[in-house]
C-alpha positions in Angstrom: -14.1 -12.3 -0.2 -14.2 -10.5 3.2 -11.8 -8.1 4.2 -10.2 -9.8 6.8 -9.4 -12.3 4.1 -7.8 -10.3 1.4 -4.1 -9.8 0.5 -4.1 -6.3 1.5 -4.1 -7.9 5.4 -1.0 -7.0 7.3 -0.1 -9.4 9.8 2.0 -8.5 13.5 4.5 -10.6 14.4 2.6 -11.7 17.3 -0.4 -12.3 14.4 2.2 -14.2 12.1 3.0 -16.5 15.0 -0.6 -17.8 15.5 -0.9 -18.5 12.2 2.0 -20.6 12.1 0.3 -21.8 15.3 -3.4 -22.2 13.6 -2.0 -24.2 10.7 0.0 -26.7 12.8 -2.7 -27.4 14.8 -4.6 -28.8 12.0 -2.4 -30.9 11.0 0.4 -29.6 8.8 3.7 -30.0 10.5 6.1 -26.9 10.9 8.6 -28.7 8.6 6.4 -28.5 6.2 6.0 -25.1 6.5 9.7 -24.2 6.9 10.6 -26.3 3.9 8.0 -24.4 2.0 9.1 -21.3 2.8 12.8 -22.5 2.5 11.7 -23.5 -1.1 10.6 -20.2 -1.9 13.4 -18.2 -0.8 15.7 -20.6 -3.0 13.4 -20.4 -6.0 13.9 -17.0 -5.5 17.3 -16.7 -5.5 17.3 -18.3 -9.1 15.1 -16.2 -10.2 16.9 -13.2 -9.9 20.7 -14.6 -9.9 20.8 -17.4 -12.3 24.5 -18.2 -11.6 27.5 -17.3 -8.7 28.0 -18.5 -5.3 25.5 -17.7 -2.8 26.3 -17.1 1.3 23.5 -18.1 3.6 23.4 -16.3 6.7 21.3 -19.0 9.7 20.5 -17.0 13.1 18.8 -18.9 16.3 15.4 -19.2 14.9 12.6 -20.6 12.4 14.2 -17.4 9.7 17.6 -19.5 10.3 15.5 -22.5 9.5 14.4 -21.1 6.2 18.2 -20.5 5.3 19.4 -24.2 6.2 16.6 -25.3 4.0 16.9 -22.8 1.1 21.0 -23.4 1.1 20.2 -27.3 0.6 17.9 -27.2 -2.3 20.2 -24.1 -3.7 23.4 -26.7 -3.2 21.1 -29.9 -5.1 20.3 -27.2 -7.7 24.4 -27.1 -8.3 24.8 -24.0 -6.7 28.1 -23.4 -5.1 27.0 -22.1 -1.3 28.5 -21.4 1.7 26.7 -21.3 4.8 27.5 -20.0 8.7 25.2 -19.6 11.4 25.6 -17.1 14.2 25.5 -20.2 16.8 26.2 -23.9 17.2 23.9 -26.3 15.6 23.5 -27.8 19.9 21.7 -24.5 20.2 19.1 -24.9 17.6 15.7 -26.1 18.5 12.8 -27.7 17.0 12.0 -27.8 13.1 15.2 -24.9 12.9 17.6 -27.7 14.2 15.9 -30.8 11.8 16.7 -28.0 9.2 20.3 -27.7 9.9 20.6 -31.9 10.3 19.8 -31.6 6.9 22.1 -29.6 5.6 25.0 -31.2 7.1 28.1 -29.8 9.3 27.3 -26.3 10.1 30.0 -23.5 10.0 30.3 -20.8 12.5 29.5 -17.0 11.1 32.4 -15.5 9.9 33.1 -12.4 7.4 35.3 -15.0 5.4 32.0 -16.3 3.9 31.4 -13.1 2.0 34.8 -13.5 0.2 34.3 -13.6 -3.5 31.2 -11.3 -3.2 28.7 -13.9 -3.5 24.6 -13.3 -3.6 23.8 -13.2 0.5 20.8 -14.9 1.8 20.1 -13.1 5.4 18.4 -15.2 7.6 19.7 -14.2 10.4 16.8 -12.3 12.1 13.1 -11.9 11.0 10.1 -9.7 11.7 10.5 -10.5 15.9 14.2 -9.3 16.0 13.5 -6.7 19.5 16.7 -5.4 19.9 20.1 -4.0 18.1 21.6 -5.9 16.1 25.1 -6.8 17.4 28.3 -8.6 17.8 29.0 -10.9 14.6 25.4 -10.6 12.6 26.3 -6.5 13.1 29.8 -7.0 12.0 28.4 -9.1 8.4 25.7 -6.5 8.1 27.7 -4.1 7.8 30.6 -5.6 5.5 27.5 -6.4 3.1 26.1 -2.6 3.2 29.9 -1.6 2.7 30.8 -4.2 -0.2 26.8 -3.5 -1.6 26.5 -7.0 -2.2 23.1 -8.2 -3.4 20.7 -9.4 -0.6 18.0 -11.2 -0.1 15.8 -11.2 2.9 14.1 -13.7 4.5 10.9 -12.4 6.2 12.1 -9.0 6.4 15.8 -7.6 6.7 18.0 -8.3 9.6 17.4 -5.4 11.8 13.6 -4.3 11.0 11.0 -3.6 13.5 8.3 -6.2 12.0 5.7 -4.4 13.2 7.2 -0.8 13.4 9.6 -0.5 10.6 11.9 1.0 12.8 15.8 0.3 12.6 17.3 -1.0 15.5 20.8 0.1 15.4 21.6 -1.2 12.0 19.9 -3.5 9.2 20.7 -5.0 5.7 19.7 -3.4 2.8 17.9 -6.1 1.0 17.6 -6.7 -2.6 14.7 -8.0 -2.5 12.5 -9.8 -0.1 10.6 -12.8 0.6 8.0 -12.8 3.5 5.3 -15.7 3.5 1.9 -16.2 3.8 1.1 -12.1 4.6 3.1 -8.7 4.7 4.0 -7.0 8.3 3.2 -3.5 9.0 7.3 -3.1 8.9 7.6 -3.8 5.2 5.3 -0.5 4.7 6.3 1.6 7.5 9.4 3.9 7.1 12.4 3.5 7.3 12.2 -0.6 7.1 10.0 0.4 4.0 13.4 1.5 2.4 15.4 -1.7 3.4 12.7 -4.7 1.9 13.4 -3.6 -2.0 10.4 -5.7 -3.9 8.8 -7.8 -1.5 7.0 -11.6 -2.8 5.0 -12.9 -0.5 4.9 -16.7 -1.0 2.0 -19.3 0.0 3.4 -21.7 2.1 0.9 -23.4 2.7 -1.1 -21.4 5.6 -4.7 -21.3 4.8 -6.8 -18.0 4.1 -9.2 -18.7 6.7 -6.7 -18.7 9.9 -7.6 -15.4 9.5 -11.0 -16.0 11.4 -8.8 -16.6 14.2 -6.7 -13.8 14.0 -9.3 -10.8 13.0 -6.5 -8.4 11.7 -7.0 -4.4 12.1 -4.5 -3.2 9.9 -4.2 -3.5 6.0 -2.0 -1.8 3.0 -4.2 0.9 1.9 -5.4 -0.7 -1.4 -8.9 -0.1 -3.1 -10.6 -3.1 -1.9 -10.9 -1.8 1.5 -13.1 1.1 0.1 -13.7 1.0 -3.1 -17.5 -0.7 -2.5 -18.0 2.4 0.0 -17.4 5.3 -2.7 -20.6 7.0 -4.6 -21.3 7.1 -8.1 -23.6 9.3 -9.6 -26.7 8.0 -10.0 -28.8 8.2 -13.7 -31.4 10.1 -11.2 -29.6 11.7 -9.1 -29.2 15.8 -8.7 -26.2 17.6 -7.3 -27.8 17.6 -3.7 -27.6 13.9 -3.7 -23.8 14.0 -4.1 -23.8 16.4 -0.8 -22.5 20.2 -0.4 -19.4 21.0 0.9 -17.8 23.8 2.6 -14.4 24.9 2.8 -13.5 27.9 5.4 -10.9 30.2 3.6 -8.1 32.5 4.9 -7.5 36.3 4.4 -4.6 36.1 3.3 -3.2 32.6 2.3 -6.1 32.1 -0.3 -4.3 29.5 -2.4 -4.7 26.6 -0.1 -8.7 26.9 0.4 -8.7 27.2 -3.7 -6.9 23.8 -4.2 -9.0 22.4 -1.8 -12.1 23.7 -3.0 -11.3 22.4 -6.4 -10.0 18.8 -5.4 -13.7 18.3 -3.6 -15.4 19.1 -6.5 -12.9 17.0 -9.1 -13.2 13.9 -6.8 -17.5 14.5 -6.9 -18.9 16.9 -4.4 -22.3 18.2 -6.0 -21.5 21.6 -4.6 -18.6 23.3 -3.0 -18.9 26.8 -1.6 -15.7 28.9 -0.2 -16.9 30.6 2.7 -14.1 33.4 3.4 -13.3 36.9 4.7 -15.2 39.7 2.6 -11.9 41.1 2.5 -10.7 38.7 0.7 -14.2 37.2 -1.0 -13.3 39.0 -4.9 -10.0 36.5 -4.9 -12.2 33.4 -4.2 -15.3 34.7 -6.3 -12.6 35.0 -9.4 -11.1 31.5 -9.6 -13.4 28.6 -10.6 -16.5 29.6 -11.9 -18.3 26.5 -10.2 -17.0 27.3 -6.6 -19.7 29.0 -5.0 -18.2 31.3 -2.6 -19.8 33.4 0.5 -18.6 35.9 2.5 -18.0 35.6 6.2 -16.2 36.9 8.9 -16.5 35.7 12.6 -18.5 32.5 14.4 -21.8 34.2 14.0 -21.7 34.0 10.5 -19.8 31.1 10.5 -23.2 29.3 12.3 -25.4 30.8 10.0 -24.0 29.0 7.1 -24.3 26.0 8.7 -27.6 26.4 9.9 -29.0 24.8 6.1 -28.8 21.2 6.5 -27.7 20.5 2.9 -24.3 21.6 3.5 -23.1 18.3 5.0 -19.6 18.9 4.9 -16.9 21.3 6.1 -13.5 21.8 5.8 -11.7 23.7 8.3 -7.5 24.8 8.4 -6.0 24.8 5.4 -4.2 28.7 5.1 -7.4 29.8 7.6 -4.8 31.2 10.1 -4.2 30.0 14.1 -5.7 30.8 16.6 -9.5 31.1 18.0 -11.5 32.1 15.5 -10.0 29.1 13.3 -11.0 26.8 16.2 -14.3 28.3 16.6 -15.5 27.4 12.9 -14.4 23.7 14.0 -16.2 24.0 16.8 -19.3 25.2 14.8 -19.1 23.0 12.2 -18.6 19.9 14.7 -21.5 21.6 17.3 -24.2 20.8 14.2 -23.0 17.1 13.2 -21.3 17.8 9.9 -19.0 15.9 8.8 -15.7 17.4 9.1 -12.4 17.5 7.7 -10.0 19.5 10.3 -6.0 20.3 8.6 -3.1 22.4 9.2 -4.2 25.5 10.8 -7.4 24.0 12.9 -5.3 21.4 14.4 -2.8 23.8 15.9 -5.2 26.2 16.9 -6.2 23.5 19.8 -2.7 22.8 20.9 -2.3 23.3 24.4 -6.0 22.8 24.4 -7.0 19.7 22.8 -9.8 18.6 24.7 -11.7 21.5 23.8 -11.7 19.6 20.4 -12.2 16.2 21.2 -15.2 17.1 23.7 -16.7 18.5 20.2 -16.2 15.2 17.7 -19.8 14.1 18.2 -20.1 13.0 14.3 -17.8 11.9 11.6 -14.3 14.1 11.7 -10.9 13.5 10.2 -7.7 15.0 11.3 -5.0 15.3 9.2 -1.8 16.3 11.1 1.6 15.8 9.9 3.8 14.9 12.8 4.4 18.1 13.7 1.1 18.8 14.5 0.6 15.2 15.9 2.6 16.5 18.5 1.0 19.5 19.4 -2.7 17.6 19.9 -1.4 14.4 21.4 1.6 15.8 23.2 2.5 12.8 25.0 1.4 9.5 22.5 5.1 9.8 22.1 6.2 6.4 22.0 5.6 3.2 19.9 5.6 2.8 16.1 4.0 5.0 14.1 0.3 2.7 13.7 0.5 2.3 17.9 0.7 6.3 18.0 -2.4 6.9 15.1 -4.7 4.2 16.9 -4.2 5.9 20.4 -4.8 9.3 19.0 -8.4 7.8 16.9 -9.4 6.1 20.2 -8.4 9.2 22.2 -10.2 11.8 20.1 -13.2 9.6 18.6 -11.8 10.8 15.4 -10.3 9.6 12.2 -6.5 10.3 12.4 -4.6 9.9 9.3 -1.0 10.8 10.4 0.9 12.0 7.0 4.1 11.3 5.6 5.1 8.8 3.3 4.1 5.9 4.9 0.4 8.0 5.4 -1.0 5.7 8.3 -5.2 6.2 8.8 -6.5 5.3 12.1 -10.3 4.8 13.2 -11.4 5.0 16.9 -12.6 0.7 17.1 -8.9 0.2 16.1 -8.9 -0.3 12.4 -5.8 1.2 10.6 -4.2 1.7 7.3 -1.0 2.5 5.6 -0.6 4.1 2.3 2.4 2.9 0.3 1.9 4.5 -3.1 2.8 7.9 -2.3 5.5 8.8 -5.0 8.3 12.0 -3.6 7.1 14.5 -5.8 4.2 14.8 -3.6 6.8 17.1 -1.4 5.7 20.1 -2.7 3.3 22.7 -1.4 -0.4 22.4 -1.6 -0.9 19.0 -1.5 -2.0 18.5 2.0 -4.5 20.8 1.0 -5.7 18.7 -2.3 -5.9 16.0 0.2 -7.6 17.3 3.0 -10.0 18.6 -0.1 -10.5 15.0 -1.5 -11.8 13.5 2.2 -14.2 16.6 2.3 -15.4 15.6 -1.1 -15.8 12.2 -0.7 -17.2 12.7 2.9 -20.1 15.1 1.4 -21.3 12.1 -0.8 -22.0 10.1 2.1 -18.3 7.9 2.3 -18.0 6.8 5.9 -14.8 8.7 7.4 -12.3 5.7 7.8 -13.3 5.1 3.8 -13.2 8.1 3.1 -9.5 9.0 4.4 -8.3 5.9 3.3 -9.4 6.7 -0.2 -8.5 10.0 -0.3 -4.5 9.1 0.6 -4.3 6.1 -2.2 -6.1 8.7 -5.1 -3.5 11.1 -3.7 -0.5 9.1 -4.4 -2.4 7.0 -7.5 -2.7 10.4 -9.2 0.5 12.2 -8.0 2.2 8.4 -9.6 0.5 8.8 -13.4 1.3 12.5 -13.6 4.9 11.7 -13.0 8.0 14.3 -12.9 7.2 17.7 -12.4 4.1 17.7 -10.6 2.6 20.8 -8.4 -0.6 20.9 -6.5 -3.0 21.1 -9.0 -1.6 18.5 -11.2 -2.6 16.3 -8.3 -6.5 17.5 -9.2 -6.4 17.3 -12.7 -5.1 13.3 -12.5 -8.1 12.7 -10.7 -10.6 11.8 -13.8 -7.7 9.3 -14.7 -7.7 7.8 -11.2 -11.6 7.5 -11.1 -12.6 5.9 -13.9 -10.2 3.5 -13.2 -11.9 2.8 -10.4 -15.1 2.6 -11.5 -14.3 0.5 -14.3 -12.4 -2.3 -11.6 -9.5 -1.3 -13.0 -7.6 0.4 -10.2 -4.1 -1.9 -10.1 -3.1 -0.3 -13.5 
């Protein structure tokens, strides 16, 4: 299967469209399509609410289309339904208006059709909706938010961004959803993400290979993007084959470089040495016996670590400090082609001067902002959804940008991007940006290619943070690793 091809694809709206587009031009009408997709939302609707009356909500489109068609086959299933769209049937064009012929006499919108607090279908809007939602579609979304009626969505809830997530002025709160053919970005992407509920993705009939066409960039972050990139240790192998890693470490805030140090080695680094302040070296030298640590103090012997090739990787930020000796261990470390992990403190150590840092990136580097320090590096990619603002900054920087939060979104420079949906909450606690930024430098010091590697890194974090469960603190994230790996390497990742 090639990975254009794969479920994990996320498709714009503009993307969706030309598939639609692809498919009819082979030969399969759009009726066919919308009575597919019609057929699905209906089935749906059964599935989840065997009995009571059902109110379909048709907007101006193809998603209205979908409602006419799903309110028919729910009425010949003996369902009692009620159905309004938002304007007159004269309006409607194309396969939308054959739809509504078929129905029969179409009702204006009206709050009187949620009376007896029936199952809603909204298919009022889908994933191209481009502005607020107002007037009477407003008016019904809100009554079912207020009366918390269950919803389904067709496509994606009345009021998502499709290819943002974003909420524009207001949007249901779905039940559940039903897209077709492939997920948008905007069913990942918070807040929309928070809207969908469980989203099916139905086959209506559009085949795999309009993809060729299409050549998608983005995709949910799921194992089969990367998981034929990671290294396994090899029956004759030695630790210098699974690459030596290097994580700068603070004076003072010594926790973070520890957690880091310890989540490269869990996830396979051969060797991981702490290079720190002798100040502070006896704190470093006294936690894992396996971290090697080092002691330096300025650029000079910051370079002369670096100077033996076998240390492949470096890690610089995480509780190092701001200001310029942090960005002159980047620097370094970036100067002599390692691969390089840059987090917390690094990045803000170049704000105000960021193209002292992107005039460096000459070989693999990831930066891991949060949006916080998004904005101090890329002061003004202030506008567009969050995938827009994490492919700018790649392109801009020549870097790997993996933008945090809990819709993680990983960006590489030629325009591919990720977003990481199986981050569970309990990862809001401290230390595990630093786990993570130790994971990438693990996986990038046995060879991983950087968009791999981040993308990895973000689904083990939340994969592992998700089996621990309740309760969980930095290091829990590390010791859930084993579990997470051999999973993997046994194919059995989806567990």
């Amino acid at each position: 299967m090639t990975l254009h091809a794969s479920s994990a694809v996320l498709l714009t709206v503009a993307e969706m469209g030309r598939a639609d587009r692809l498919t009819i031009a082979r030969g399969r009408p759009g009726i066919e399509l919308m009575e597919r997709a019609g057929a699905a939302v209906a089935a749906a609707v059964r599935r989840r609410w065997p009995d009571g009356s059902v109110a379909v909500l048709c907007g101006p489109g193809n998603n209205g289309g979908d409602g006419f068609v799903a309110a028919r086959l729910l009425r010949e299933a003996g369902r009692t339904v009620r159905l309004g769209c938002l304007v007159p049937v004269e309006v409607l064009k194309g396969d939308a208006r054959s739809a509504a012929e078929r129905w029969g006499d179409v009702a204006p919108l009206d709050p009187a059709i949620l009376d007896g607090d029936p199952v809603v279908v909204d298919a009022l809007f889908g994933a191209g909706l481009a502005r607020p939602l107002d007037g009477m579609a407003r008016r019904l979304i809100d009554i079912v938010a207020d009366r918390r009626l269950p919803c389904l969505a067709v496509d994606i809830p009345s009021g998502v961004h499709g290819d943002t997530g974003a909420v524009l002025g207001a949007a249901a709160t779905a039940t559940a959803t039903v897209t077709f053919f492939r997920r948008k970005p905007g069913h990942l992407l918070m807040p929309g993400r928070l809207r969908c509920g469980p989203v099916e993705v139905a086959d209506i009939g559009i085949p795999d290979d309009v993809l060729d066409g299409i050549a998608p960039a983005t995709w949910e972050n799921r194992p089969e993007l990367w998981a034929g990139a990671l290294r396994w240790p090899s029956p004759v192998g030695h630790k210098y084959d699974r690459g030596h890693a290097v994580v700068f470490g603070g004076a003072e805030l010594t926790g973070a470089a520890r957690l880091a140090a310890r989540a490269a080695r869990r996830i396979g680094a051969g060797l991981v040495t702490i290079a720190a302040p002798r100040a502070a070296h006896a704190i470093y030298a006294s936690d894992w016996p396996g971290t090697l640590t080092l002691a330096v103090d300025d650029a000079a012997g910051a370079e002369s670590l670096l100077d033996d090739p076998r240390r492949n990787a470096v890690l610089v930020g995480p509780g190092h400090g701001v200001g310029e000796i942090t960005a002159s261990y980047a620097c370094a470390a970036l100067a002599r082609g390692r691969a390089a992990v840059l987090d917390a403190d690094a990045l803000t150590s170049f704000a105000g001067r960021p193209e002292r840092l992107f005039s460096s990136i000459r070989s693999t580097c990831v930066l891991t902002p949060h949006e916080g320090e998004f904005a101090r590096l890329f002061p003004d990619i202030d506008q567009g959804g969050k995938v827009t603002r994490a492919r700018l900054a790649a392109r801009r920087s020549n870097a790997i940008v993996l933008l945090k939060g809990a819709d993680t979104v990983i960006a590489a420079p030629d325009g591919r991007a990720a977003i990481s949906a199986n981050a569970p909450p309990t990862l809001a606690t401290a230390g595990t940006g630093d786990v993570l930024a130790g994971m990438i430098l693990g996986l990038l010091a046995q060879g991983v290619p950087g968009f791999e590697a981040a993308a990895a890194a973000s689904w083990m974090h939340g994969a592992a943070a998700a089996a621990f469960g309740a309760g969980l603190v930095a290091e829990d994230v590390v010791d859930m690793l084993p579990q997470v790996l051999r999973k993997l390497q046994a194919g059995r990742a989806g567990e």
